[in-house]
Every structure is written in C-alpha cells, then in structure tokens.
C-alpha positions in Angstrom: 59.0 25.2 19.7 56.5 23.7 22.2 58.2 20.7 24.6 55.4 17.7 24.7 54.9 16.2 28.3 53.0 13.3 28.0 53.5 12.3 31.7 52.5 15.2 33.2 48.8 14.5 31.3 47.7 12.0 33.9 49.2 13.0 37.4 45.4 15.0 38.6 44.1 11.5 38.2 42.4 9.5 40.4 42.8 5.8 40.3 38.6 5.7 41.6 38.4 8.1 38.1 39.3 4.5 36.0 37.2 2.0 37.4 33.9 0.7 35.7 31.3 2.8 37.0 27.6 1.1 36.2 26.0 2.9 33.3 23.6 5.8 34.5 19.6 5.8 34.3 19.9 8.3 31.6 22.6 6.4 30.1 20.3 3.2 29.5 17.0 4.9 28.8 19.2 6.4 26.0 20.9 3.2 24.7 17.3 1.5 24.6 16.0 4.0 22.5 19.1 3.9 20.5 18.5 0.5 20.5 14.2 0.6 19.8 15.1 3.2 16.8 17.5 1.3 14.8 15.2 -1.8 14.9 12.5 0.0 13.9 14.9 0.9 11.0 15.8 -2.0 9.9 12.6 -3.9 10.1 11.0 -0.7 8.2 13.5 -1.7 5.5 13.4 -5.3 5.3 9.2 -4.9 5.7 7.7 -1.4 4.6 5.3 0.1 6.3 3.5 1.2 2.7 3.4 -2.6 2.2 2.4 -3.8 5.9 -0.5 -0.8 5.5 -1.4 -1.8 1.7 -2.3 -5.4 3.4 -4.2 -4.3 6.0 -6.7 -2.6 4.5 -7.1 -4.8 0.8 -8.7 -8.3 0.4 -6.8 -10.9 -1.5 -8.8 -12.9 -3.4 -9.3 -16.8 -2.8 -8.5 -19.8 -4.9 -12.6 -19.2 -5.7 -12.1 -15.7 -7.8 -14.0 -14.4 -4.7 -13.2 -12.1 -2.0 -15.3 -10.7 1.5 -15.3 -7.0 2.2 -15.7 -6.1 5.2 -19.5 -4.6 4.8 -20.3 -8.3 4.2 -20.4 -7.6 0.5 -18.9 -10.6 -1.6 -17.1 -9.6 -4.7 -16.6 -12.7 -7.0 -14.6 -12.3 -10.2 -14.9 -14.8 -13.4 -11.9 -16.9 -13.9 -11.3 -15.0 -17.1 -11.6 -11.5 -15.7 -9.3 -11.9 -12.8 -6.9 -13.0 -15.0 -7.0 -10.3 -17.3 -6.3 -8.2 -14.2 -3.6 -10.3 -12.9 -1.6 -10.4 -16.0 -2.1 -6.8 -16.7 -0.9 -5.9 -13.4 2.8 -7.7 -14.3 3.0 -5.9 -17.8 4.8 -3.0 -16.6 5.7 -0.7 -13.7 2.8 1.6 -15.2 -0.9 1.9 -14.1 -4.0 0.7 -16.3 -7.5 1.3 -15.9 -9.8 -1.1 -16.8 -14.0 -0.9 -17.2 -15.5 -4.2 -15.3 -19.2 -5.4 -15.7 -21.3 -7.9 -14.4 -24.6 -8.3 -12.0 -25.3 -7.2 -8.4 -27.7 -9.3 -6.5 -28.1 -7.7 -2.8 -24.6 -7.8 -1.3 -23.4 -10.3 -4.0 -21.3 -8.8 -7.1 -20.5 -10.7 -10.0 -17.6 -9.0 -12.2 -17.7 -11.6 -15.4 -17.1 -9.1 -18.3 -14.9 -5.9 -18.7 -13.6 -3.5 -21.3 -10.2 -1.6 -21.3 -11.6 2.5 -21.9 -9.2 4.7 -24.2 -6.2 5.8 -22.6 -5.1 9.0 -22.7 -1.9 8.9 -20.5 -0.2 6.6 -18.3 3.0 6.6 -15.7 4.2 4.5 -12.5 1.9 7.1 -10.5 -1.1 7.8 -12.6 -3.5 6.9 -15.3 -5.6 9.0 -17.6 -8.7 7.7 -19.5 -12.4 7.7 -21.0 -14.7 7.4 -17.9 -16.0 4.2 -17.9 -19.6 3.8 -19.3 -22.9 3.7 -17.4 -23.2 0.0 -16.8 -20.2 -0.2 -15.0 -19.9 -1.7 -12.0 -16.8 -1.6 -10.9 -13.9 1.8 -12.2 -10.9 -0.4 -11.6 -7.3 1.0 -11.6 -4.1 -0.3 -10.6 -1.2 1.0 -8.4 1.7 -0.8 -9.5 3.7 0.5 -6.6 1.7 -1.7 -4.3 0.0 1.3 -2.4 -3.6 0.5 -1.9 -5.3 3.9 -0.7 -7.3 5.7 -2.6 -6.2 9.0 -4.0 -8.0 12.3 -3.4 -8.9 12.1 -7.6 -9.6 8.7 -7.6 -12.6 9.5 -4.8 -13.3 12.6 -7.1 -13.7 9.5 -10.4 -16.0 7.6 -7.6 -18.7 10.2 -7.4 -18.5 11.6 -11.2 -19.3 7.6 -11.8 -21.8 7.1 -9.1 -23.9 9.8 -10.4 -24.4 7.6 -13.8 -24.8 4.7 -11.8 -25.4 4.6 -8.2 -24.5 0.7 -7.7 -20.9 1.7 -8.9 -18.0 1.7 -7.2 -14.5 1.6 -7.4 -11.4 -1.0 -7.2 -7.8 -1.0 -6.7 -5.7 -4.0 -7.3 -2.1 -3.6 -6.0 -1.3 -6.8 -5.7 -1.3 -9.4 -8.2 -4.4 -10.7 -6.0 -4.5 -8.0 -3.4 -7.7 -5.6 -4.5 -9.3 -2.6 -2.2 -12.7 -0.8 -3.2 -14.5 1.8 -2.3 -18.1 2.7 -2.3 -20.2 5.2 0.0 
C-alpha cells in the first residue's frame, strides 16, 4: 500500500509562483472572443437572424393597405383583400396559395380581387396548387415560418407565370403584414 504525502506536494514551490500575475495578451484576446461569441449567442436566440433578415428585405404594409418597393413601385391592396390574407396567414402553421387580381397603372398596382386555386398539397414548408390563371397579377404564397426569400421553385412558378402574363409577379407574405415580391 502506497503512503500519501500531502506535504511534500508543495515544497518545489515558489512563493513568486502564487501571486496574481496580470492576465496575458493571448489570455484577453481569448476571453473577448469568448466573450463576443456568447453574445452573439444569445442575442441570436432572443432575436433570430432568419427573422432580422426576413425584415430587411419585405415591406410591411401601412395603415393605407399600401406598401413602396423599392423600384418605386406602389402595391396597394383593398381593405377586403388584405384581410383575406391576414387572416389566412393565422389559420394554421401551414402555407396557402392564393390567386390576386386587380389593375396596373405604370408603377401603381391595385390588388382588389383574388381567388384561392385548387390545392393539391399543403405543409409548414410547402404548398402545391393549380397555377394561377392568366389575369393574375400577383402568385401569392405564404411562408408561415416567417422566412421571406424566395425559393429556387417559387422563382421557377415566377417565370412559368410571367410567360402567360408578363405584368405578373410574385408575393410572399410572412408576416401578418410583412410581404416581399419579386418580379424581373
């Protein structure tokens, strides 16, 4: 059996060994990164970036139905179509498509009549329907998860509509009143 010397542990010891020595350079370019890191966690966490991205590049609309894009274009909705869209958007945690119509004048839109096409299939991350018809004007679609980029198949929708009617485009809402579209 092994005898345990605890005193013997410390005797090579210097007393200069346990004072305070200031931290390193190394030492505090490593604690601030440490420190940069876990802020960036948490304020990823309490704010997503999916969320903080979603609302830079959509348009909420204004207490007017309206909204500006940023080609100067000015979308404005009737009272009775953005709340079709609105409510929609709260049914479920499932996307819906929906057909809207209306005028274009210049760089003015007018979306004041719409249509919901057959659906075929529907989950939190897609939505399968009946193209929408050639007077269309705007192939809307939601993204309940609050992501408002367009998908490489929702770009593929865009130009399969656009061929039936070049003023077309296409709209996201992903927001009760956050909306991004897309038009070449």
């Amino acid at each position: 059996m092994r005898e345990h010397h605890d005193h013997h542990v410390f005797l090579d010891l210097d007393e200069a060994d346990l004072e305070d020595k200031p931290p390193s350079l190394l030492h505090k370019i490593l604690i601030g990164l440490g420190a940069v890191f876990m802020t960036f966690l948490l304020l990823s966490y309490l704010f997503p970036l999916q969320k903080i991205g979603s609302n830079l590049i959509s348009e909420r609309v204004d207490d007017t139905y309206s909204l500006n894009l940023e080609d100067g274009t000015l979308i404005v909705f009737s009272e009775n179509v953005y709340n079709l869209l609105s409510a929609t958007y709260n049914v479920d945690d499932k996307e819906f498509k929906v057909c809207l119509k209306g005028s274009v004048d210049g760089s003015l839109i007018t979306l004041d009549d719409y249509y919901l096409p057959k659906i075929i299939s529907r989950t939190f991350m897609m939505v399968r329907s009946e193209a929408c018809d050639n007077e269309t004007i705007v192939s809307m679609h939601s993204h309940p998860s609050g992501w408002c980029y367009f998908s490489k198949q929702d770009i593929r929708s865009y130009e399969n509509l656009k061929e039936r009617n070049p003023e077309a485009f296409i709209g996201l809402i992903c927001g009760v009143d956050r909306f991004n579209f897309y038009k070449e």
